[in-house]
C-alpha positions in Angstrom: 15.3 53.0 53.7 13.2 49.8 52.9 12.6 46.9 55.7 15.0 44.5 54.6 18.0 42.8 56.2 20.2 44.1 53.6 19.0 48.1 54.1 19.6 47.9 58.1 23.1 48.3 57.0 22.7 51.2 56.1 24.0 54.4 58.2 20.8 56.2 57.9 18.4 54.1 60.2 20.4 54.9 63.2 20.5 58.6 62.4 16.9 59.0 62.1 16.4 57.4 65.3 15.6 54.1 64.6 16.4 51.6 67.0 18.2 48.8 65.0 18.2 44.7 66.5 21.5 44.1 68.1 22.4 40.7 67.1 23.2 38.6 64.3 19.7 38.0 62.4 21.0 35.4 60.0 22.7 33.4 63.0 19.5 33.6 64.9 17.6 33.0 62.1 19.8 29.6 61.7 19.3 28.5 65.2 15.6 29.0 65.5 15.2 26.4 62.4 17.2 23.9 64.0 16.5 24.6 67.4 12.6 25.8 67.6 11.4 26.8 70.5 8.3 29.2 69.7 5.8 29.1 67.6 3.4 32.0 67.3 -0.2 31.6 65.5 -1.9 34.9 64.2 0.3 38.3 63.1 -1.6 40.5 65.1 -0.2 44.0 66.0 -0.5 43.8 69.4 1.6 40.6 68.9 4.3 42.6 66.7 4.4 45.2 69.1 4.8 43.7 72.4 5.4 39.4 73.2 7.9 39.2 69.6 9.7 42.9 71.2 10.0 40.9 74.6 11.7 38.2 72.7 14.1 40.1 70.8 15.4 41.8 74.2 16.4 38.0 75.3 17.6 38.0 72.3 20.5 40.7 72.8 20.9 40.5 75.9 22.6 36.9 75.4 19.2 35.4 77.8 18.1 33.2 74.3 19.6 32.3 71.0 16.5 32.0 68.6 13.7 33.5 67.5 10.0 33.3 66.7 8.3 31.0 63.5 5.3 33.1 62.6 2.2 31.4 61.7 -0.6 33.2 59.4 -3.2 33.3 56.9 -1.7 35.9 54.7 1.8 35.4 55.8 3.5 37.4 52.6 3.7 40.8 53.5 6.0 39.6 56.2 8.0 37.4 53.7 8.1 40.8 51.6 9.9 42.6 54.7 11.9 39.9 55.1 10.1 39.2 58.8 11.1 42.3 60.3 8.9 44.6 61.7 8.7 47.9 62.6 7.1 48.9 66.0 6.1 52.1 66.7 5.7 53.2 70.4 3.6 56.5 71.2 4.3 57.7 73.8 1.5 60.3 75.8 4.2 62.9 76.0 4.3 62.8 72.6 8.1 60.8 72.1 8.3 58.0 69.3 9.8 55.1 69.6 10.5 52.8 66.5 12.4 49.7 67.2 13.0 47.7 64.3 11.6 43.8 65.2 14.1 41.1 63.9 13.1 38.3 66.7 10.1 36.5 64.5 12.7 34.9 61.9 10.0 33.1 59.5 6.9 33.1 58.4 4.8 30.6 56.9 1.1 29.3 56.7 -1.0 26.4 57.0 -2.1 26.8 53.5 1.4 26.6 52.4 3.2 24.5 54.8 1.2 22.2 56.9 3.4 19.5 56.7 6.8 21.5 57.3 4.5 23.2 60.7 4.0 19.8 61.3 7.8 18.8 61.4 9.0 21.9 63.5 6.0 20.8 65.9 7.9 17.3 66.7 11.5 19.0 67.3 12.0 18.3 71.5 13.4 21.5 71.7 9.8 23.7 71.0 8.9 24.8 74.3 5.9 27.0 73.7 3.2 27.3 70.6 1.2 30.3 71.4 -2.0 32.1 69.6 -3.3 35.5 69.2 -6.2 34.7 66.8 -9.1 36.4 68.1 -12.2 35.2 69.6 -13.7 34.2 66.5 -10.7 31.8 66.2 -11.8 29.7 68.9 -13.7 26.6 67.5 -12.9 22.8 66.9 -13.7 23.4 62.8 -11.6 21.0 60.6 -10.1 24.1 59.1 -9.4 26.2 62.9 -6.2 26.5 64.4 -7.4 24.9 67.3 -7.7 21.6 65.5 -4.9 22.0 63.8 -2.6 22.0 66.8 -4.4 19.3 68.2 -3.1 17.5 64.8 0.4 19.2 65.9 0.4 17.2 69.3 -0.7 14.4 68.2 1.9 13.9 65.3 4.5 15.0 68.9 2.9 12.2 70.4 3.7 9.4 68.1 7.3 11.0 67.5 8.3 11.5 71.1 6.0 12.4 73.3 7.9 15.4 74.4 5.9 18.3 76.8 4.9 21.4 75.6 2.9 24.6 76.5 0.2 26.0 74.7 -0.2 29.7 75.5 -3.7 31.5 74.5 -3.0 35.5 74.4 -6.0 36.3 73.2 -8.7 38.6 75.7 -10.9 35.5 76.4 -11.5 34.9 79.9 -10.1 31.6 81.2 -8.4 31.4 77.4 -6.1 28.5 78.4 -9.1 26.2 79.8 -11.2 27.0 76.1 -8.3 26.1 74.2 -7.6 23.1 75.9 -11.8 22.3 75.7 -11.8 22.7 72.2 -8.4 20.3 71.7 -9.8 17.9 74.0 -13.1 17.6 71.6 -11.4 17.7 68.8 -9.7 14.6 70.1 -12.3 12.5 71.1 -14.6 13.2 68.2 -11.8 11.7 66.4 -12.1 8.7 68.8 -8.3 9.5 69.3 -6.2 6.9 71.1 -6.3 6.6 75.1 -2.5 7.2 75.2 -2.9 10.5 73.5 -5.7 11.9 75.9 -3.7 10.7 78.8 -0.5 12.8 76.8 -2.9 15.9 76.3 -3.4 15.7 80.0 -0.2 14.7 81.6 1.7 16.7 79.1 0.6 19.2 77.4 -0.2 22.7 79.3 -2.9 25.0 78.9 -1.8 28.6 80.6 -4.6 31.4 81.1 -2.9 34.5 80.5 -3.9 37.9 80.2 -2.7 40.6 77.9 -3.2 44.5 77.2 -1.8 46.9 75.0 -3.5 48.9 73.2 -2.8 48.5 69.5 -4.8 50.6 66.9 -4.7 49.6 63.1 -2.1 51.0 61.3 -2.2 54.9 61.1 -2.0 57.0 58.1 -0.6 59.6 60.2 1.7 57.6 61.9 2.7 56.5 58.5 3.5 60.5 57.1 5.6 60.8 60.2 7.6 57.4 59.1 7.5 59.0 55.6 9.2 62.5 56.9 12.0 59.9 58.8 12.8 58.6 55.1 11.1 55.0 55.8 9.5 53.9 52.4 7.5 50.8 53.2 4.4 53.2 54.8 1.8 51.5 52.9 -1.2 50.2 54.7 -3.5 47.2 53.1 -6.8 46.1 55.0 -5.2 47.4 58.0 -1.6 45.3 58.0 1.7 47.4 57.0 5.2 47.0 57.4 4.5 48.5 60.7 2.7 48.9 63.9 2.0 51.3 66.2 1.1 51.4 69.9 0.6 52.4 73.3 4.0 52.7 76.1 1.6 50.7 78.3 1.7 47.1 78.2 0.6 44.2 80.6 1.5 39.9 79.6 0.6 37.7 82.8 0.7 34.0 82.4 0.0 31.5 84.2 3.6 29.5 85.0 2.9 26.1 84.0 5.6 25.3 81.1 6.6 21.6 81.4 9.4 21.6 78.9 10.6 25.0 79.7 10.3 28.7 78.3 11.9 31.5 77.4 13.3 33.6 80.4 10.4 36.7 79.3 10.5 37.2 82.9 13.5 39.0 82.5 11.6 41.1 79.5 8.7 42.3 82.0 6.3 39.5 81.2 4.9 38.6 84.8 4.6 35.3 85.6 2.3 33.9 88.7 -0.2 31.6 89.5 -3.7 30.6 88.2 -5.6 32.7 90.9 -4.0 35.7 90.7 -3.8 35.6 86.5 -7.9 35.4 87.1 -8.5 37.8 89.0 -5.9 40.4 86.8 -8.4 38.7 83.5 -11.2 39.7 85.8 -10.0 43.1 86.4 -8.7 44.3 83.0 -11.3 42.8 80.9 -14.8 42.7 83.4 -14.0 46.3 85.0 -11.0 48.8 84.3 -10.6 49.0 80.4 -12.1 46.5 77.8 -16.0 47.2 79.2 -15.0 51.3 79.0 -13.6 50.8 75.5 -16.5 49.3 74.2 -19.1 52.1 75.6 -16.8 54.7 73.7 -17.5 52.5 70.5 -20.8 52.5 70.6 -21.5 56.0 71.3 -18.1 57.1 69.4 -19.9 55.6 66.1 -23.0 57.2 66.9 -21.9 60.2 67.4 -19.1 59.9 64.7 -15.6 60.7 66.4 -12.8 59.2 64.8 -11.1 58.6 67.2 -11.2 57.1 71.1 -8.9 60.3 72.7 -11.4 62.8 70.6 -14.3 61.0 73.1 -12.2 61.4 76.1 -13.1 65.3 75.3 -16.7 64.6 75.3 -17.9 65.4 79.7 -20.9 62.7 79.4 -18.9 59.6 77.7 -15.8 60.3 80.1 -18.2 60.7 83.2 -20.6 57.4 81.9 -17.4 55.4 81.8 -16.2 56.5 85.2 -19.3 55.7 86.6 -19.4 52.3 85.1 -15.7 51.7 85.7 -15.3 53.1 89.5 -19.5 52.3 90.5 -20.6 49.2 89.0 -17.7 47.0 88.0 -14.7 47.5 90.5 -16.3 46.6 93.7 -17.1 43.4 91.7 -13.9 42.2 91.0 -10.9 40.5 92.7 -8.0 42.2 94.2 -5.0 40.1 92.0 -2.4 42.1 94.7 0.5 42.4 92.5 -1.6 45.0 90.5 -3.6 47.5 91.9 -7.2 47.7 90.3 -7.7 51.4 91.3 -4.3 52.8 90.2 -4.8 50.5 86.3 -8.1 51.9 85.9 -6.9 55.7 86.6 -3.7 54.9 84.5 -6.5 53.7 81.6 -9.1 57.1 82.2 -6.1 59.8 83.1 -3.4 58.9 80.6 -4.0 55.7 78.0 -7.6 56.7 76.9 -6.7 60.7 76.8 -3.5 60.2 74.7 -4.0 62.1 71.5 -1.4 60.0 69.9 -2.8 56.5 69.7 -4.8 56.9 67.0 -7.2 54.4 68.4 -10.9 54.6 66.6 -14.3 53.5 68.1 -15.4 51.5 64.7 -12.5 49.3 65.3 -13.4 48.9 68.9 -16.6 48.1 67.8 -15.8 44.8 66.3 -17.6 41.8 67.4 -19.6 43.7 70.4 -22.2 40.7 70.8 -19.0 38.7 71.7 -17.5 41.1 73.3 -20.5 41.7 76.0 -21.1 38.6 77.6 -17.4 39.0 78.5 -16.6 42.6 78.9 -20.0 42.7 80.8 -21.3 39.6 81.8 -19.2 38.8 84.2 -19.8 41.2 86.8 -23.6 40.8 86.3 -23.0 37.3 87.2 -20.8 38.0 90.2 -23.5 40.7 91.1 -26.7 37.6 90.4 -24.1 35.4 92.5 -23.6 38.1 95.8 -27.5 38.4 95.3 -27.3 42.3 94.3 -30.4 43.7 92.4 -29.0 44.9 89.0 -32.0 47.2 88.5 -29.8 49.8 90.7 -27.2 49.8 87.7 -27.6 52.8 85.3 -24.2 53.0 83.3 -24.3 49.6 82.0 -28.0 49.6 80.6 -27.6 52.9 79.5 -24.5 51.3 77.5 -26.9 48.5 76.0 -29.4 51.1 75.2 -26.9 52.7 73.0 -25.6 49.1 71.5 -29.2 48.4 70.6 -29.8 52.4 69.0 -26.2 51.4 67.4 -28.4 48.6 65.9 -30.9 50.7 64.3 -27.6 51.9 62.2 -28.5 55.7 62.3 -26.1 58.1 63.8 -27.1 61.1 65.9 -27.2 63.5 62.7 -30.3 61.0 61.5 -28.0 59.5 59.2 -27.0 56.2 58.1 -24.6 54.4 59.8 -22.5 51.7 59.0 -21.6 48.8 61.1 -18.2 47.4 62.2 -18.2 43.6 61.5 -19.8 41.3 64.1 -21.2 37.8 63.3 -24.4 38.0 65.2 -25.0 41.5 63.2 -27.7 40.6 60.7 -29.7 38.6 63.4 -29.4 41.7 66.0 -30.0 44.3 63.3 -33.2 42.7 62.3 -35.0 43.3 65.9 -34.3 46.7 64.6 -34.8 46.6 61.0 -38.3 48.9 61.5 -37.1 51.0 64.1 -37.6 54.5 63.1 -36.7 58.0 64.7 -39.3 58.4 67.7 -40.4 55.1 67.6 -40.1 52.8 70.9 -38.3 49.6 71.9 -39.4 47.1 70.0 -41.0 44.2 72.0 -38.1 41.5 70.2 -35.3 43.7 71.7 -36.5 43.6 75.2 -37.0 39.7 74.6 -33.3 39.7 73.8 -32.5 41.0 77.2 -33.7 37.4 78.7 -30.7 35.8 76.5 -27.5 35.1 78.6 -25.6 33.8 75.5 -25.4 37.4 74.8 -25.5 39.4 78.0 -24.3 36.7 80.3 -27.6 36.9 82.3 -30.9 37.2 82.2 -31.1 41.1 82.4 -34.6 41.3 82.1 -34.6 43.7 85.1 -32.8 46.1 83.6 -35.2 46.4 80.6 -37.4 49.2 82.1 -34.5 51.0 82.3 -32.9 50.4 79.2 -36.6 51.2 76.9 -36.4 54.5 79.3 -32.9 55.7 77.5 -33.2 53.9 74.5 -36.7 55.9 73.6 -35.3 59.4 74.8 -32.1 58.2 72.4 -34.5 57.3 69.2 -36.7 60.4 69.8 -34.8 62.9 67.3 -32.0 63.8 66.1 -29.4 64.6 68.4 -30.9 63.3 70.5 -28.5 60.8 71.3 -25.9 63.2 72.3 -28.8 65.2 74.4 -29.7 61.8 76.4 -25.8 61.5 77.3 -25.8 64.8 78.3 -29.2 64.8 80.6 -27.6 61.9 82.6 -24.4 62.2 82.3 -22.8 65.8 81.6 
């Protein structure tokens, strides 16, 4: 039982519960050549698992005729499974789910095949090119994707001038309006033509959307259970297999601007609505009821070492420090969006996505990136707080949270051991406030300067600093005593 077109043939997929694609893969494959009408940037799992599983639903249910042309940097362990996937859904009741992905027919990369990307980016019939390329993704370099779909438009322009959508699905707020920024610049630092800007503008749509699913790396364990079905292609490099596994929740709003059409993913659960409410649903996911929560368990899951994000869930002061920051400081801060309700997705998140003990979800992925991760995650209802003239000095979840970031920074653990530090871009800058920072020693005077810097938090949350040297010293005092501060405020 490998991933191949060839092997889905055979008997025993359907026996062992796999869920097989019901269509023609090499017809669809045909027509999504000739006929593009998606193209995906970025291979992501949560991509795998969720938009490309929408697709394939239109897919048999007669509602599209082609498929998805994958985009990536490392694009051959797709072309080694042929393009398929498999997506594994865990369930919290413990139920599997493994669907077999046929609907993202190639793959290819800008490395490779620029100039073919550039030919399937002039066909009239490409309604949508969409990205899931992280945050770090986001910037006009010659080398980004960013710039080189502003290329892709512009060689659409001088062919035809045809509309198209571009469709951010990455967890950046307002995604749509910094992906059009960074095309726009691109443009004009180029000294492109008039014509084309007016195009760009007239044209060319930039959708916000927002997007959840949670989507851990690629599980050993998930992988022995694969094994046990008699799937052979279980083997996991830098965190990219054959397969993906995640969470029965799953949210997609876009904004519905597509001037040369889309896909009917409406018909697939992908909401469509207006700009306002796809805000305030950004707003509420990733400024209040999961993505800010998330990121406290990373921080104090790595310091305290638990594998694993349900194994926190288990732990009285990290469950009751999220609720207070979730409930408490950052729901009565956001929008209502109406169609869904903030209270009822932030208990779904704390009662039944966080707690399941079979998304193997860990706190050092999570913790990826946290100094971008704040300003977002965080930030924003700081702001709205500065904006509604509330005094943030009353807040005590969130600055106990950057209390812990910045003992995450002195990279020692609770058991006075070393600790090493998920990836981050700003890491060597931040670590080197805290590069002298030794077990009982106190804030140092360059982390509370920090505080002042809204790039990272923002704000200027200088008001929280008394506060924050307050947990932050009882954190560094001794060892455990990380897991002793939680507990005096939080248990």
């Amino acid at each position: 039982m490998k991933l191949t077109r060839e092997s889905l043939k055979n008997k025993d997929w359907q026996e062992k519960g796999f869920i097989l694609p019901k269509f023609d893969i090499e017809k669809i494959t045909k027509n999504t050549k000739e006929n593009s009408a998606w193209i995906h940037f970025g291979a992501g799992n949560i991509f795998r698992a969720f938009p490309a599983l929408s697709m394939q639903k239109l897919i048999e249910d007669g509602l599209s005729n082609s498929g998805i042309i994958l985009v990536d940097r490392t694009p051959k362990p797709f072309k080694r499974f042929e393009n398929l996937t498999l997506a594994v859904t865990l369930k919290s009741n413990g139920d599997i789910l493994k669907n077999i992905v046929a609907s993202m027919v190639e793959s290819t990369s800008l490395q490779e095949d620029s100039k073919y990307i550039l030919e399937l980016g002039k066909k009239e019939s490409l309604q949508i090119i969409s990205l899931t390329i992280t945050e770090k993704g986001y910037n006009s370099d010659e080398t980004s994707v960013p710039s080189f779909i502003e290329l892709m438009l512009y060689e659409r322009f001088l062919a035809n001038k045809t509309p198209i959508a571009i469709v951010s699905m990455d967890n950046l707020a307002n995604n749509g309006d910094i992906l059009k920024n960074l095309i726009f610049e691109r443009a004009k630092f180029l000294d492109a033509p008039k014509e084309f800007l007016q195009y760009l503008e007239k044209e060319v749509s930039f959708p916000i959307t927002m997007i959840d699913k949670i989507t851990p790396y690629p599980s050993n364990e998930v992988a022995k259970i694969l094994a046990k079905d008699g799937y052979e292609d279980i083997e996991i490099i830098k965190n990219v297999a054959s397969f993906v596994n995640a969470e029965e929740a799953q949210y997609l709003i876009i904004e519905d601007i597509f001037p040369n059409g889309k896909p009917l993913l409406e018909k697939a659960g992908i909401l469509f609505t207006n700009r306002e409410t796809v805000k305030n649903i950004e707003k509420m996911k990733v400024g209040a009821c999961l993505n800010p929560l998330h990121t406290i368990i990373a921080i104090f899951g790595s310091l305290l070492k638990i594998d694993f994000v349900y194994e926190a869930m288990k732990n009285k002061a990290i469950v009751n420090l999220i609720k207070e920051c979730g409930y408490n400081e950052s729901l009565p801060f956001v929008p209502d969006p109406i169609i869904i309700n903030p209270k009822a997705f932030l208990d779904e998140v704390l009662e039944k996505r966080f707690p399941n003990p079979f998304i193997p979800d860990s706190p050092k992925r999570i913790a990826t990136d946290t100094s971008l991760k704040i300003p977002v995650r965080f930030g924003e209802v700081l702001k709205t707080m500065q904006t509604k003239k509330k005094d943030i000095s009353e807040l005590s979840a969130i600055p106990f949270f950057i209390a812990g970031w910045f003992k995450y920074l002195c990279k020692i653990d609770d058991e006075a051991n070393q600790l090493e530090l998920s990836p981050d871009p700003n890491l060597q800058e931040l670590t080197s406030i805290f590069e002298y920072t030794k077990l009982g020693n106190e804030l140092p005077i360059d982390a509370i300067s920090l505080l002042r810097r809204s790039d990272i938090f923002g704000i200027n949350i200088i008001a929280l600093a008394p506060k924050i040297k307050t947990y932050f010293d009882e954190m560094n005092r001794e060892k455990g005593a990380i897991q002793n501060t939680l507990n005096k405020y939080w248990a």
